[in-house]
N, C-alpha and C positions, 0 to 999 in steps of 0.2 A: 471591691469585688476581685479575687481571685483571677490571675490571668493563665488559668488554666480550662483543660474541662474537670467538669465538677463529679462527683460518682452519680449526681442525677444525669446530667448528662452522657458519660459514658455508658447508663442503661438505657437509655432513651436510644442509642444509635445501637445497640444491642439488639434491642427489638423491634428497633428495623431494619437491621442486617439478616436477624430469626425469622421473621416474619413475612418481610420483604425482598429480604435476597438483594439490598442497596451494596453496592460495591464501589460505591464513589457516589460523596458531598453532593453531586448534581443530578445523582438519583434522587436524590428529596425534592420532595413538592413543596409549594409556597407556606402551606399552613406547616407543615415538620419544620421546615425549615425555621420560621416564627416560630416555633415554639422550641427547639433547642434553642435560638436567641435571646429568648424571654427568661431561660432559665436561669444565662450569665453570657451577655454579649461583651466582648471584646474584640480590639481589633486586627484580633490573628486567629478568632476563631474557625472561619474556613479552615487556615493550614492544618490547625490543632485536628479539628475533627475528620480533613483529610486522611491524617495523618494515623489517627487513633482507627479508621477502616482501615487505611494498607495495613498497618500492625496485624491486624488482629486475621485480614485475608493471610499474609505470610504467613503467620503460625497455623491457619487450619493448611494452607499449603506443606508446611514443614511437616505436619500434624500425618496426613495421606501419603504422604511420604516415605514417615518412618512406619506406619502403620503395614503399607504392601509391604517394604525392604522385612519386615520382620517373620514374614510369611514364607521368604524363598528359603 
C-alpha cells in the first residue's frame, strides 16, 4: 500500500473541509476518522492528512488574498 494519501482520500478530506468547515485532523470524529484509515492506513497518515488541510487552508488564504489585492 502506497505511503501516501490516496486521490480517494484526498476527496474524502475535501468534503469535509466543504462540508464541514474541518481545519485540522482532530476535527474528525472517530467514525471519519475510521474510515480515511480504512481507505489506506499508514503510519504517518495523521502528518500526511495534517498536512494535505494546512495546504489546501493556505491556498484558499493566498486564494482571498489576491482576490481583494485585485480589487484596489
Amino acid at each position: 500500500m502506497p505511503r501516501h494519501l490516496t486521490k480517494k482520500q484526498k476527496k474524502f478530506i475535501d468534503e469535509l473541509i466543504e462540508k464541514e468547515g474541518i481545519t485540522d485532523v482532530d476535527d474528525l470524529d472517530f467514525d471519519q476518522w475510521f474510515d480515511l484509515e480504512n481507505m489506506n492506513d499508514f503510519e504517518t497518515l495523521y502528518q500526511h492528512a495534517e498536512n494535505y488541510i494546512w495546504d489546501k487552508r493556505m491556498a484558499g488564504a493566498c486564494d482571498v488574498t489576491l482576490k481583494s489585492r485585485s480589487t484596489l
